[in-house]
N, C-alpha and C positions, 0 to 999 in steps of 0.2 A: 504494500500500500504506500509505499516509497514518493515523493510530489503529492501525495492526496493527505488531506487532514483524516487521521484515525475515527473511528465510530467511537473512541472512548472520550477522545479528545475534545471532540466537536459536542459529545452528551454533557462533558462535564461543562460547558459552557454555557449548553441550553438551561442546562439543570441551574444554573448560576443566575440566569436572566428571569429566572419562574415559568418557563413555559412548560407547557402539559405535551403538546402537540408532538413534538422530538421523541417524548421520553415512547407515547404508542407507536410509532415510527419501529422503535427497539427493539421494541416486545415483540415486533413482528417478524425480525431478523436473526433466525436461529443462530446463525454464527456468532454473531454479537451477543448473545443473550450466554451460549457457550463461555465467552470469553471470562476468565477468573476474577480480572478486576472490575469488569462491568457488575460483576456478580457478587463480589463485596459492597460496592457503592448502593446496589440495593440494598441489599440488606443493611444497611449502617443502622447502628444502634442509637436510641434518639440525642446522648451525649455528643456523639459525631458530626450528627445533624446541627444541631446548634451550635457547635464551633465552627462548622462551616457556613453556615446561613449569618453567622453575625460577622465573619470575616467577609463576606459576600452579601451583605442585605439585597434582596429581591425589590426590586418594582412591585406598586401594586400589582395585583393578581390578574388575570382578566378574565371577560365575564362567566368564561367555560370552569373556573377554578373556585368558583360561590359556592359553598356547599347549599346542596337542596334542604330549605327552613319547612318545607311541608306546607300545608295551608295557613297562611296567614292575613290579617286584615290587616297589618303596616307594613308592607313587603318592603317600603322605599326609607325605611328607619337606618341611621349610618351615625356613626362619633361624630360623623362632623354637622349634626343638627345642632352640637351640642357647643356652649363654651364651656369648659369646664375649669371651674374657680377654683377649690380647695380640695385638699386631701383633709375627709371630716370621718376618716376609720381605713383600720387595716384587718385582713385575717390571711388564711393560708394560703387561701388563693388568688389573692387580687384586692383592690383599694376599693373604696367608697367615695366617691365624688361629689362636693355641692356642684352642680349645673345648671346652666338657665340655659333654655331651650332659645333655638336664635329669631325662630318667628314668632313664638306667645308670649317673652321674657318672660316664662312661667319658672318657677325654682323647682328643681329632681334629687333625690339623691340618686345619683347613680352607681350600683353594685358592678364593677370590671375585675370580670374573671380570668385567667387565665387555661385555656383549656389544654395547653399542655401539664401543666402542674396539677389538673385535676384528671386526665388520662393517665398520668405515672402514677399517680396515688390510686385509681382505681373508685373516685369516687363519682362517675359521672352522674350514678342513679340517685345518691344523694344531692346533686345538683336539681336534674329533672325532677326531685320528690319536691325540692323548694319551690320551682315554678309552677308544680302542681297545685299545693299549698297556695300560694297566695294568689293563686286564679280562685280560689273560694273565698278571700279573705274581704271581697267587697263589700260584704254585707256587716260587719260588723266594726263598732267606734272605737275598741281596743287593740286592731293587729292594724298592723302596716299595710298599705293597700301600692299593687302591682299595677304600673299604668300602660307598662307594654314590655315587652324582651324584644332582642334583636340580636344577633351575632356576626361577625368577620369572623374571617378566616381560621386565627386562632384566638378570640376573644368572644365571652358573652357579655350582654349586658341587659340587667335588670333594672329598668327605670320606675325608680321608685318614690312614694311620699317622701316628703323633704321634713325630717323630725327637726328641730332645733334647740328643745328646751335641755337636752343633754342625758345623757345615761343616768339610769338611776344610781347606779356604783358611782357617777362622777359626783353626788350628790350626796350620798353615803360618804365618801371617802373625806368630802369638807365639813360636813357635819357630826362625821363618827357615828349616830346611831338616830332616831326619829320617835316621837313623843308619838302615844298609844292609838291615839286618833289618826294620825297620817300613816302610820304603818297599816292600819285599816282600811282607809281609804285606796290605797296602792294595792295591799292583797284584792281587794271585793275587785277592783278592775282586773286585775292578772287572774282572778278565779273566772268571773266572766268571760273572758278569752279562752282559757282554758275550757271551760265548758263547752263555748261553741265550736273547738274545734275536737273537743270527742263528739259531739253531735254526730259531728262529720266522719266519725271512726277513724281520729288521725290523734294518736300520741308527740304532743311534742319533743319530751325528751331532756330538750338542753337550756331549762330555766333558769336563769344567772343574773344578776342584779346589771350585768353587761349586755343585758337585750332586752333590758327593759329601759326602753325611752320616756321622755317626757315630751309634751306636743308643747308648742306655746303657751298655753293656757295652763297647764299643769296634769294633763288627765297621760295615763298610762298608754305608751305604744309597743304592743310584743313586737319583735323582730325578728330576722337571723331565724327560718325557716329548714337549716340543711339538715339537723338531727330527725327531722318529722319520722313519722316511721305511718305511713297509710294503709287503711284498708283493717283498723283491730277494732274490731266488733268488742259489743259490749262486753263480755267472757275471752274474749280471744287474748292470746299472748303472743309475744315475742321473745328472741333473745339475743341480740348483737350487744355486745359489748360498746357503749357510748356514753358521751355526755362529760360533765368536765369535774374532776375529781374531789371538789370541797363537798358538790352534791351529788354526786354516787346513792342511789339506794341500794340499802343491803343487798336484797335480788339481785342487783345488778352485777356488784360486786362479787354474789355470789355464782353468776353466770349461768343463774339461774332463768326460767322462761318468768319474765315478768307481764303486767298488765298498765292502761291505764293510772292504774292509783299511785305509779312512779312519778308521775306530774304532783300528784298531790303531796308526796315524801318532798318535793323540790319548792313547792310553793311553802310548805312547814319547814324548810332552809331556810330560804328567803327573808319569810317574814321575823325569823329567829334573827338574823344576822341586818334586818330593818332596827330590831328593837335592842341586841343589843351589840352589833356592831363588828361582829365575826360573824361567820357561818359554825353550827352546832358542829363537834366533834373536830373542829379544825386543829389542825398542827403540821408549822411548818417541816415535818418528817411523812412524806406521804403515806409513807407503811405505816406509820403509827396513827394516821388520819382515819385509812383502809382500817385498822384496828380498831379505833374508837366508834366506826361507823356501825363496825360488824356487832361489836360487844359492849361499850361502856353508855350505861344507862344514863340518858337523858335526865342534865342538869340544868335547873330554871333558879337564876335568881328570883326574890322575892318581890322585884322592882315591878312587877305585874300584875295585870288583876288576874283573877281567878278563870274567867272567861277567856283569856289570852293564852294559861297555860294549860287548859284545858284541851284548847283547840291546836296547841303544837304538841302538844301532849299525843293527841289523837293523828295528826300529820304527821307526825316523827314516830309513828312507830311501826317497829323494825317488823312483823311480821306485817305482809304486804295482805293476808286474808282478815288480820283484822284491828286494818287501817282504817280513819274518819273516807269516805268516800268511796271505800270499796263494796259496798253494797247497792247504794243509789249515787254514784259519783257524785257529781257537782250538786245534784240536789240538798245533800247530804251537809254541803262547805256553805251553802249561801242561808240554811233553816240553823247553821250551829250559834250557838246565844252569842258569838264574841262579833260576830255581824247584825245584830240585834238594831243597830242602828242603821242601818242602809236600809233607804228602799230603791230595791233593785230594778225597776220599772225608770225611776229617776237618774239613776247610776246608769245604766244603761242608755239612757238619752239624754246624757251629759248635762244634766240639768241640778248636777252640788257641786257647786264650788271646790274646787280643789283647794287641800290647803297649804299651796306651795304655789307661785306663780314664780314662774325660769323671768319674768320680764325682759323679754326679748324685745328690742325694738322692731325687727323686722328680719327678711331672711338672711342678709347679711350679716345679723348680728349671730357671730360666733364663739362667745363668751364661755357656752358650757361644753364647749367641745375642748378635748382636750392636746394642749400645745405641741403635744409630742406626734401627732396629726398632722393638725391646723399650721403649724411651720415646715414642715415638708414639701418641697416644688411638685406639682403637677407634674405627672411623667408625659413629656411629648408626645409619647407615641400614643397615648390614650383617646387624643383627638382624629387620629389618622383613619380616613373612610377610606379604602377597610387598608386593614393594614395586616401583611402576609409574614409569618415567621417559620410556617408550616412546607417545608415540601409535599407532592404528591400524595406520597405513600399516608403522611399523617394528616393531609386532608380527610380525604377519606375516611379514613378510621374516624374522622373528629366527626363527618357528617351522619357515620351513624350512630356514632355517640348521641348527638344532640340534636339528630331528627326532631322535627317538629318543636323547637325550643319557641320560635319568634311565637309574640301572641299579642295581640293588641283587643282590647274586650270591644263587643258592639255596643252601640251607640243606646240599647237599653239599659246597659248596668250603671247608666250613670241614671236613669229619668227614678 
């Protein structure tokens, strides 16, 4: 092949530029497909891939290289609708965004995922259970509400309600613990969520003073959707090992099949560590945490009323059959005396004062988010429509990972 450019030479170029069109050309070329080193560059392992694709970034894609979103009602949704102002949260797989959209200068948080970090970890169902999750979440004044998905190449994005009044943990953490009435008022809204999303036969899992927001006004927003676990009928159980270790329920720990009323051992965390400023059983030694979870008997200061330790009394404990809620779940949490003062009709239609106002001025104001966020550059490539990191091979794989992820709701969910 002496004066001609090689078939390896000439692929590794195409493969450099992003095109797709070359690489089928290959496939169809017995010889070349023969060939040892053509044959490794397939297969590269996806560490390889990224050392070459960042030594060679790709052009965007084009249009043959989109992976197919399945039916969707915002087909023409792209990062670049978006400006996107601040980093307002981080997790494993991708930042949190305040955005204002360029045509409604409406404010979003937007959730950017990384879909390769969530294909090496193997969690993609855990993604799609989140998208599932707050496609139901329209209906109610407690969970966070999903205004559309959309995805590039190797990104997804969840554009969502824009919380500002700050984490309930950011709020804990400057006040150390919350006087008997406001820890009341924060569980009865977190129990109400919780309820309506076992309505829905869907465990949440992963309730943590770090997803539970506050809106402007003061009223509670659940968040952070990926632990959900759908489809547990009222009796039914589960057992994947999750959730984040201060609230572990026993079950859990014991990897044992749990139910349901693991939400309510986490809600009797929560409200423990509202009042008095830790989470129960805590210790910076995790195995000794794992220890105190499994066996050491629930201790209540006396700084309570009777109805308070009663009702954590009843959520904290350890045998999961005969837990406050495992008989008539949520029924159960909102008829117990230490809710005696909610009426849940009014709670529910945001209609008691909260007794915390975040006084936000507005959506710009970023006061309860925290610095370690909020001072962080917007990463550039976040606004890029679309923006390709993925070869071939792991398109593909990515498009059916995340079939059918885009969703934009019709125009009745909002009337």
């Amino acid at each position: 092949m002496r004066g001609k450019e090689s078939p390896l030479t000439s692929f590794m170029k195409q493969r450099r530029m992003g095109l797709n069109d070359f690489i089928q050309k290959l496939a169809t070329n017995s010889y070349a497909c023969k060939h040892p080193e053509v044959q490794s560059i397939l297969n590269m392992n996806p560490p390889q891939e990224a050392e070459l694709m960042n030594e060679n970034p790709s052009p965007p894609p084009s249009p043959s290289q989109q992976i197919n979103l399945g039916p969707s009602s915002n087909p023409t949704a792209k990062p670049s609708d978006f400006n996107f102002l601040k980093v307002i949260g981080k997790g494993s797989f991708g930042k949190v965004l305040l955005a204002r959209h360029r045509s409604d200068d409406k404010f979003y948080a937007v959730k950017v995922l990384q879909k390769k970090a969530i294909l090496k970890k193997k969690e993609e169902k855990h993604i799609m259970s989140e998208r599932n999750v707050l496609l139901k979440n329209v209906k109610h004044p407690f969970l966070v509400g999903l205004h559309y998905s959309f995805q590039t190449t190797d990104k997804l994005y969840f554009v969502l309600d824009y919380i500002n009044g700050g984490e309930l943990f950011y709020h804990l953490q400057r006040e150390r613990c919350f006087l008997e009435p406001r820890a009341r008022f924060y569980a009865a809204e977190i129990a109400s969520a919780l309820g309506y999303l076992h309505s829905l036969n869907i465990v949440y899992r992963d309730l943590k003073p770090e997803n539970i927001l506050l809106d402007s006004q003061g009223h509670i927003v659940l968040t952070d959707f990926g632990l959900c676990k759908e489809n547990i009928e009222p009796n039914g159980t589960t057992s994947t090992f999750c959730g984040t270790p201060e609230y572990l329920a026993p079950e859990v720990l014991h990897k044992q099949p749990y139910d349901r009323t693991v939400d309510w051992w986490c809600l009797g965390a929560v409200i423990y560590e509202t009042l008095y400023g830790l989470p129960p059983f805590y210790s910076r030694n995790t195995a000794e945490m794992y220890d105190n979870i499994l066996n050491k008997p629930l201790q209540l200061k006396p700084n309570i009323s009777n109805a308070a330790r009663n009702l954590l009394e009843g959520l904290l404990q350890k045998d999961r059959t005969k837990r406050l809620g495992c008989t008539d779940d949520f029924t159960e949490i909102k008829n117990h005396m230490f809710f005696s003062p909610i009426n849940w009709d009014d709670l529910n239609a945001k209609r008691i004062t909260p007794p915390f106002n975040p006084n936000v001025t507005g959506p710009s104001d970023l006061r309860h988010f925290d610095p370690e966020f909020t001072d962080e550059p917007v990463p550039s490539s976040i606004g890029c429509s679309p923006d390709s990191t993925l070869i071939t091979a792991s398109i593909k794989e990515a498009a059916e990972a995340f079939l059918g992820f885009s969703y934009a709701p019709s125009m009745d969910s909002y009337l």
